[in-house]
C-alpha positions as CSV (number, residue, x, y, z in Angstrom):
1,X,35.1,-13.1,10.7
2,X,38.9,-13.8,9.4
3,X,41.3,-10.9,10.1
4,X,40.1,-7.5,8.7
5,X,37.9,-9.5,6.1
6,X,34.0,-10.1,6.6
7,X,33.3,-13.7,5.9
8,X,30.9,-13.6,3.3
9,X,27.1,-15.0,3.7
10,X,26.3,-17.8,1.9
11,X,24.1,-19.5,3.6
12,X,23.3,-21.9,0.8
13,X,26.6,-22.8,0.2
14,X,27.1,-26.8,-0.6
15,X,23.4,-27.2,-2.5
16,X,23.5,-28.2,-5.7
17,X,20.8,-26.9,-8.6
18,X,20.7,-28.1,-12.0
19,X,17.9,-26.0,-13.7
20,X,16.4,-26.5,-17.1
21,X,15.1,-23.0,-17.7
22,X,15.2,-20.2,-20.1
23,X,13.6,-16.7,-20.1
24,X,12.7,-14.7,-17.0
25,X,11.1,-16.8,-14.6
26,X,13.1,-20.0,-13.8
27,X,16.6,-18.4,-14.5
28,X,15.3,-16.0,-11.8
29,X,14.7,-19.0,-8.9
30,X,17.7,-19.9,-9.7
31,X,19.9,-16.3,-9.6
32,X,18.4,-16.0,-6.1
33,X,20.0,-19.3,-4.9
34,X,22.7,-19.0,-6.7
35,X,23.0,-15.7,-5.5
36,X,22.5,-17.4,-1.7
37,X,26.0,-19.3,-2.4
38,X,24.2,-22.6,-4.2
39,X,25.8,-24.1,-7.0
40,X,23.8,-23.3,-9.9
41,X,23.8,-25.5,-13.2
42,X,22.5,-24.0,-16.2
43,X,21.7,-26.9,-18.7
44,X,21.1,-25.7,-22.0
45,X,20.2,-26.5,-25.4
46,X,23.2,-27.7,-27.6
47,X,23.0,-24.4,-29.3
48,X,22.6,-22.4,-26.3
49,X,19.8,-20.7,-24.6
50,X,17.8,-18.2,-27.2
51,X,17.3,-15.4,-24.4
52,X,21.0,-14.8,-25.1
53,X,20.3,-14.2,-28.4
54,X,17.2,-11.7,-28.3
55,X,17.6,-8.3,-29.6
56,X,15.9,-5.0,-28.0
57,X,13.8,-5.1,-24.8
58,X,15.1,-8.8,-24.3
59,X,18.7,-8.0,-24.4
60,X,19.6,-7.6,-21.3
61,X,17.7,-11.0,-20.3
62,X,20.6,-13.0,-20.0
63,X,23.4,-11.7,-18.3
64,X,20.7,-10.2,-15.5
65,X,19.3,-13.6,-14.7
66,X,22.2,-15.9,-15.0
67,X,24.9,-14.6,-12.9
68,X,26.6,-16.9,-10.4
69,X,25.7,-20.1,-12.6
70,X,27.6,-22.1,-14.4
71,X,26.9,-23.4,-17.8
72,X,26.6,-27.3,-19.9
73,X,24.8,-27.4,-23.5
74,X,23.3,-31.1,-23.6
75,X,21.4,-31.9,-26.8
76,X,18.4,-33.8,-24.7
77,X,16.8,-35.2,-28.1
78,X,19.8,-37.5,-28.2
79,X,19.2,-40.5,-26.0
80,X,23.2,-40.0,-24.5
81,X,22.1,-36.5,-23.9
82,X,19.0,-37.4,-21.9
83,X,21.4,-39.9,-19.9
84,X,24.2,-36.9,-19.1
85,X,21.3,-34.5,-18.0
86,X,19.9,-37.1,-15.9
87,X,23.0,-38.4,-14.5
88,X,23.8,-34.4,-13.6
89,X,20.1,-34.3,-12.0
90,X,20.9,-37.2,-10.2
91,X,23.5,-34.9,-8.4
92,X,21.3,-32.4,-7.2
93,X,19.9,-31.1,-4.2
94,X,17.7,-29.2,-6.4
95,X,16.4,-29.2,-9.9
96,X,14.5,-26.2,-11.4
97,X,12.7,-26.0,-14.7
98,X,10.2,-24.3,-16.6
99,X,8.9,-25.5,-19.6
100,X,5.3,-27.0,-20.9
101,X,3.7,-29.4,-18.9
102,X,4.5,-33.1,-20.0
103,X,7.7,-32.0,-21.7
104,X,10.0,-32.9,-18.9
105,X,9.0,-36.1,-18.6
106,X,9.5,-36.8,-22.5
107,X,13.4,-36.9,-20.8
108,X,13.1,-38.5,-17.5
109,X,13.1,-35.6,-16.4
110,X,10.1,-35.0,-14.3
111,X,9.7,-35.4,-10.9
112,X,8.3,-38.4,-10.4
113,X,11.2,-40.2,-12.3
114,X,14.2,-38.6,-10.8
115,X,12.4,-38.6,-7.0
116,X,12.3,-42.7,-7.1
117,X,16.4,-42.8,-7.3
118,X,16.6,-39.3,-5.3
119,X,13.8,-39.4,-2.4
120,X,15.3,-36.0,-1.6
121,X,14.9,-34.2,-4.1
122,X,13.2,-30.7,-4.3
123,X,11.6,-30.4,-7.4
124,X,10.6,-26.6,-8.6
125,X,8.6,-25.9,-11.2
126,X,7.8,-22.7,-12.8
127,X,4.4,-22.5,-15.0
128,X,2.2,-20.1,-16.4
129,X,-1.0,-21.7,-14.1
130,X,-1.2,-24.3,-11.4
131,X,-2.9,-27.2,-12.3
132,X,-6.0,-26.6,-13.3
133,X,-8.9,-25.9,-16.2
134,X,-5.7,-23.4,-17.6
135,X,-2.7,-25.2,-17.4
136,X,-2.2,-26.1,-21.1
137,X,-2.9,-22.9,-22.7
138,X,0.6,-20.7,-23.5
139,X,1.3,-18.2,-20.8
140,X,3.5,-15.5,-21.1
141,X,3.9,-12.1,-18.5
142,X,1.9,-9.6,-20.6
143,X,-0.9,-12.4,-21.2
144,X,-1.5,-13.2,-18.0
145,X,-1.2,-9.2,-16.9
146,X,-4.0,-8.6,-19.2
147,X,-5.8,-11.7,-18.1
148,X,-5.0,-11.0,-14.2
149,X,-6.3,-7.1,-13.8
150,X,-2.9,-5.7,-13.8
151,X,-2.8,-4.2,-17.2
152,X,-6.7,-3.0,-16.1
153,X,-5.1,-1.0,-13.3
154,X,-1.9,0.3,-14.8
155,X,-3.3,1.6,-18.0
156,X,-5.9,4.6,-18.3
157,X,-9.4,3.9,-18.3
158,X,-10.2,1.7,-21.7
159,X,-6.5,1.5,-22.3
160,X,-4.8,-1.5,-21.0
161,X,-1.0,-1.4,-20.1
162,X,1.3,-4.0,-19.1
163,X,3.5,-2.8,-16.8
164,X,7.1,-1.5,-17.5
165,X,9.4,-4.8,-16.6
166,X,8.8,-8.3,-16.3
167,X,6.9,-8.5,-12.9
168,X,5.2,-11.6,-12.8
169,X,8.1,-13.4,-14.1
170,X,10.5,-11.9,-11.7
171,X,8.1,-12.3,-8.8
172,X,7.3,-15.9,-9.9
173,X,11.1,-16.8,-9.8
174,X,10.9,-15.0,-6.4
175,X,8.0,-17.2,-4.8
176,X,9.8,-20.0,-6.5
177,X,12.7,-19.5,-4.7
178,X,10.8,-19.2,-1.3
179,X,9.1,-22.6,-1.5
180,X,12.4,-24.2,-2.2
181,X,13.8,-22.9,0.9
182,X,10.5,-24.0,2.9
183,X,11.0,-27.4,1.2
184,X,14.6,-27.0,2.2
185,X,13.9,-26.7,5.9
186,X,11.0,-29.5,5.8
187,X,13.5,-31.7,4.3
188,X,15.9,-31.3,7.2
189,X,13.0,-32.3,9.0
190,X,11.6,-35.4,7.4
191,X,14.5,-36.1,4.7
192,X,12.3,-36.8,1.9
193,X,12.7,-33.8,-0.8
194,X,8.9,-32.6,-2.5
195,X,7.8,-30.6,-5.6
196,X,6.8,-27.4,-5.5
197,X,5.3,-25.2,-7.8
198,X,4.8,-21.4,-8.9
199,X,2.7,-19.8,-11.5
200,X,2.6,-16.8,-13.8
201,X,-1.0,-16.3,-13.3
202,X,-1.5,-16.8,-10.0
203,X,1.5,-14.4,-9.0
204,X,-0.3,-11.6,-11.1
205,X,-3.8,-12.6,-8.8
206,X,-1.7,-12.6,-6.0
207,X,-0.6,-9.2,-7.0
208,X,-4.4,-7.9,-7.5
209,X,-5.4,-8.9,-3.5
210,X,-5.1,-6.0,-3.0
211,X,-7.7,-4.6,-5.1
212,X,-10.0,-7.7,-5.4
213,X,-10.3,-7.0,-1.5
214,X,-11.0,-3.1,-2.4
215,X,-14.0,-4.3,-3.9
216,X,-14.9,-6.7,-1.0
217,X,-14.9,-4.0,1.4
218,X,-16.2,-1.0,-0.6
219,X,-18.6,-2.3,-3.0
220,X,-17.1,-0.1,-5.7
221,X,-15.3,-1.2,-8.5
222,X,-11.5,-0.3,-8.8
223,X,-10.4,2.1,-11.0
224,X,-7.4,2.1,-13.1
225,X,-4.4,3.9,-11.2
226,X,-4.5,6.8,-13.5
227,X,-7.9,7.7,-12.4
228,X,-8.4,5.8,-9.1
229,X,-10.0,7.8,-6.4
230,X,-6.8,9.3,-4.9
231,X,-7.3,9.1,-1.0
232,X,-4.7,11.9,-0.5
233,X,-5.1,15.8,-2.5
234,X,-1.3,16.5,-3.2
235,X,0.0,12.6,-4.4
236,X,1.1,13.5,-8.2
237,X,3.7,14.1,-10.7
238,X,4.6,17.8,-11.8
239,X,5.8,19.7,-14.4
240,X,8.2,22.0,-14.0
241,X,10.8,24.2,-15.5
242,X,12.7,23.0,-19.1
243,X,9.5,20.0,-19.0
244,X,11.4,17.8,-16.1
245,X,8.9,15.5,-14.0
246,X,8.8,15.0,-10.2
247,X,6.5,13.5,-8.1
248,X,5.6,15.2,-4.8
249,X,3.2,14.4,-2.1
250,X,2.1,15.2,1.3
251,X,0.3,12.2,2.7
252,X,-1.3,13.6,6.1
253,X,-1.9,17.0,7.8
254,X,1.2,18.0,9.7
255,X,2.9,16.9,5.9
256,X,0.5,19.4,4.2
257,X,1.5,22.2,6.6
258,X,5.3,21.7,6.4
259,X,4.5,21.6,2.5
260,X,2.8,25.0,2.8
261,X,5.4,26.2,5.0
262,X,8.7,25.2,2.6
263,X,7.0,26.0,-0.6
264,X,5.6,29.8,0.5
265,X,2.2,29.0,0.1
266,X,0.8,30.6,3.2
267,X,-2.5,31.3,1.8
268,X,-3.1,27.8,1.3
269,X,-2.2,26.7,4.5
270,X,-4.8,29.2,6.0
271,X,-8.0,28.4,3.5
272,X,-10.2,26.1,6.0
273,X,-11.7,24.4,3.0
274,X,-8.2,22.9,2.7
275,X,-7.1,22.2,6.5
276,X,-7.8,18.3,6.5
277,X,-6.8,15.8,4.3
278,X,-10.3,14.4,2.8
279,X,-11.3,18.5,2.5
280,X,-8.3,18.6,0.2
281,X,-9.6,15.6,-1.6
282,X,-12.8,17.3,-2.7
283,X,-10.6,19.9,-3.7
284,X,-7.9,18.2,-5.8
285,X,-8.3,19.2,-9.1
286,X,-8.0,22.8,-7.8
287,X,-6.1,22.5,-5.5
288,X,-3.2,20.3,-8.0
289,X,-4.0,23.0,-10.9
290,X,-2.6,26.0,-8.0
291,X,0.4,23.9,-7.2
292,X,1.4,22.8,-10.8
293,X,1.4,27.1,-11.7
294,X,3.0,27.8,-8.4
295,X,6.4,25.3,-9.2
296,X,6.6,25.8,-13.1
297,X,9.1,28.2,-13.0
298,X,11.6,25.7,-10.0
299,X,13.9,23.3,-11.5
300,X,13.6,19.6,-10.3
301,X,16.8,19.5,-8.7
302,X,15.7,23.0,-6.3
303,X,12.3,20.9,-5.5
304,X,14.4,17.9,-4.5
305,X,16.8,19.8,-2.4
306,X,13.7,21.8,-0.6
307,X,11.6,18.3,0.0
308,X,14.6,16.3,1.5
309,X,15.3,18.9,4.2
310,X,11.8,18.7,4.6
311,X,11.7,15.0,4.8
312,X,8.9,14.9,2.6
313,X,8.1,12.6,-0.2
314,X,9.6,13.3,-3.5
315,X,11.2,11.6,-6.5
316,X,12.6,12.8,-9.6
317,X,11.2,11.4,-13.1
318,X,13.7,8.9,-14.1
319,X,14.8,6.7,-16.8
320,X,16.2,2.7,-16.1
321,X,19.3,4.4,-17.5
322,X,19.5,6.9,-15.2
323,X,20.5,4.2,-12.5
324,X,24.0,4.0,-13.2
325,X,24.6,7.4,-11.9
326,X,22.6,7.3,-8.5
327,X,24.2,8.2,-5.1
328,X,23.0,5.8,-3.3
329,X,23.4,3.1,-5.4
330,X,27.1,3.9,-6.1
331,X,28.2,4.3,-2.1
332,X,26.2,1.2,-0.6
333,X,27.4,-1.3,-3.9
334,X,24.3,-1.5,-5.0
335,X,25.5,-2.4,-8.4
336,X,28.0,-4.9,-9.6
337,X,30.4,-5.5,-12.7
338,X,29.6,-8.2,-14.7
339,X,31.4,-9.5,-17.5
340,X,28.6,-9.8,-20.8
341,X,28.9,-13.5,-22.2
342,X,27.3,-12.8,-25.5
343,X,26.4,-10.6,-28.1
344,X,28.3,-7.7,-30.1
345,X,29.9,-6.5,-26.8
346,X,30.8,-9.9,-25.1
347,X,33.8,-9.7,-23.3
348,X,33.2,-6.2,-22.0
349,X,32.4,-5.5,-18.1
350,X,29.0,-3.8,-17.2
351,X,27.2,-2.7,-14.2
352,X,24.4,-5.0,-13.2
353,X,21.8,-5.0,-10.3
354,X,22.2,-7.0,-6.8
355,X,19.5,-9.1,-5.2
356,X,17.9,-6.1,-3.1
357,X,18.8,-7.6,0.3
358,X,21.8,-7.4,3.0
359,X,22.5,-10.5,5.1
360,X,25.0,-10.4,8.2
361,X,25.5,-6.4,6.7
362,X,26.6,-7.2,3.6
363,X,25.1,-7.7,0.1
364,X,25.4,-11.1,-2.0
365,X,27.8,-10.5,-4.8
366,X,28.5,-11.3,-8.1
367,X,31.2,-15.0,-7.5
368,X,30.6,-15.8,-11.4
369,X,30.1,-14.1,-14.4
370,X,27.2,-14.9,-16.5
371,X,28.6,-18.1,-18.2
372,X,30.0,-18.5,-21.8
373,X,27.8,-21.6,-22.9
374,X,29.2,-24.9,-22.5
375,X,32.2,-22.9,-20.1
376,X,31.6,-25.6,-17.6
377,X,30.9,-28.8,-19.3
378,X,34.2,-30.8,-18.7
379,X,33.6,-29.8,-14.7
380,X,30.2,-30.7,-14.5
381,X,30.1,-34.0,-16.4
382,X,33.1,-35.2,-14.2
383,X,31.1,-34.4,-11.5
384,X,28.7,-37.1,-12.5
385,X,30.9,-39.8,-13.1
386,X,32.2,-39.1,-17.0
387,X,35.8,-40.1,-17.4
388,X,38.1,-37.8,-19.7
389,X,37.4,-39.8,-22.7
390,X,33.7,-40.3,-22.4
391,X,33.3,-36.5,-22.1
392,X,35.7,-36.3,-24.8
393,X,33.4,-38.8,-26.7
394,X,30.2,-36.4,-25.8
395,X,31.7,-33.3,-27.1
396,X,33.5,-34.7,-30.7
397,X,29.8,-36.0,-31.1
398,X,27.7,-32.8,-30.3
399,X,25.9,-34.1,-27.7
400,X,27.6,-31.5,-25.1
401,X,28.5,-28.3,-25.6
């Protein structure tokens, strides 16, 4: 601590990344390090990484998975670009990438090249499969969520749906992330750096243990969420007055009885074909019918107020918009202003997300915008040796950006 002012945790601070990525995934492993106080490198095409420019459900791509990074356009198809984005790799603690297998190495880019002049290198690459009979075929989140079981159990029965963000390519930036901070520590251990690996496909298996293990132990085939054998009665959304949504549930006997109690249903709570859990099982279907009449006519916000001082489980039906106005969110800083680098609105500050941990108390913050391309070329290239006219040179020539 200095004076009155936490010191802020960045435990990473000192590393150096340089990642070759684009999308989701990789520019995810490296927000979370970046996030941890590394110094991030975004290399990017001469004319920029595309996410910036997609339009609807990809808009917001970008400036969520690029914050705290700092940005150099190298034309890697020129044989002086290649050299510059190798020269900046041969600066790093870390380099992160996530594109085709083979394609890396077209650059001297791959791990085995850079490793023999950096021994310590940590090398992470983000694929849609491990190596394997897959590995070549095109991977993208909703292929490998309707080849992995989880658009199975999201949708309804005979209607597969993907699930509502980008999971696998989140989580596989996430599990990314963690084996570069294992190979971190095994470094400091044996000095010699290693390649590690993460996959869109098996993130989404990873996801389905769950279920796959269902089936182990049961026999039974998992149903699709929407009709899976619920193992508690009251565990469902309702609709109430002027059509709102909110889920409620009462998970366990002395929940049921308080739920009884708060609501006014005594004659529930007295039927003894509904006094245990499983007994109200074999009766959901009437028993969810009698509670969806029973609240029709409350308002979602009553129905919140009357679970919390219960302390039982509720939740409004929201939308991702929604968000912005949240309670909690707003007094514990769980959102942050970032500054949009692109698009019609660039230049204009907007609230964005923080990773969803706390470290020493505090949460990791936003220390740099999402970058302008090329914001940080001169920087970066005299990092790695360029003198003021070379990287002159590099820019008059379109080879940096």
């Amino acid at each position: 601590m200095t004076g009155t002012q936490p010191v802020l945790p960045q435990p990473l601070t000192g590393l150096r990344v340089v990642e070759f990525t684009h999308m989701v995934m990789g520019p995810t492993c490296g927000m979370v390090l970046a996030d941890m106080g590394a110094e991030v490198i975004k290399i990017e095409p001469i004319d920029g990484d595309r996410t910036r420019r997609l339009l609807g459900a990809g808009a917001g791509f970008f400036p969520m998975f690029n914050r705290n990074k700092k940005s150099i356009g190298i034309d890697l198809h020129n044989d002086e670009g290649a050299e510059a984005a190798r020269r900046l790799s041969g600066t790093a603690d870390v380099v992160a990438e996530n594109f085709k297998p083979g394609t890396m190495a077209k650059y001297g880019l791959d791990c085995e090249s850079l490793s023999k002049a950096n021994p310590r290198l940590i090398y992470a690459s983000h694929k849609g499969f491990l190596p394997g009979p897959y590995e070549h075929r095109t991977a993208l989140d909703e292929v490998v969520q309707m080849m992995g079981g989880l658009a199975y159990m999201t949708g309804r029965p005979g209607d597969p749906l993907r699930a509502g963000t980008s999971v696998n390519d989140i989580m596989g930036g996430l599990f990314g992330a963690i084996a570069v901070l294992g190979a971190l520590i095994q470094r400091g251990i044996t000095g010699r750096g290693m390649e590690v690996q993460s996959a869109l496909y098996e993130n989404n298996v990873f996801l389905m243990g769950q279920h796959m293990l269902q089936f182990a132990m049961t026999g039974k085939h998992p149903a699709p969420m929407p009709a899976r054998d619920n193992p508690w009665a009251v565990y469902d959304v309702f609709t109430v007055k002027d059509g709102e949504q909110i889920f409620l549930a009462a998970v366990s006997d002395p929940q049921w009885l308080v739920f009884c109690d708060v609501l006014g249903f005594v004659d529930l709570k007295a039927e003894p074909e509904l006094a245990t859990n499983n007994q109200r099982v074999t009766q959901r279907p009437r028993l969810l019918k009698t509670i969806a009449e029973r609240i029709a006519h409350r308002s979602a916000a009553e129905l919140s107020v009357i679970m919390e001082k219960a302390g039982l489980p509720f939740a409004p039906i929201r939308k991702p918009e929604d968000l912005y106005d949240d309670e909690h969110l707003l007094a514990t800083g769980g959102l942050a202003d970032v500054r949009l680098p692109d698009g019609p609105k660039a230049g204009q500050t907007v609230k964005t997300t923080l990773f969803p941990i706390t470290m020493d108390g505090q949460r990791l913050p936003v220390r740099l915008h999402p970058p302008r391309l090329g914001e940080h070329s001169r920087e970066l290239l005299a990092s790695a040796g360029y003198g003021e006219q070379e990287i002159d040179g590099l820019l008059a020539r379109a080879v940096v950006a």
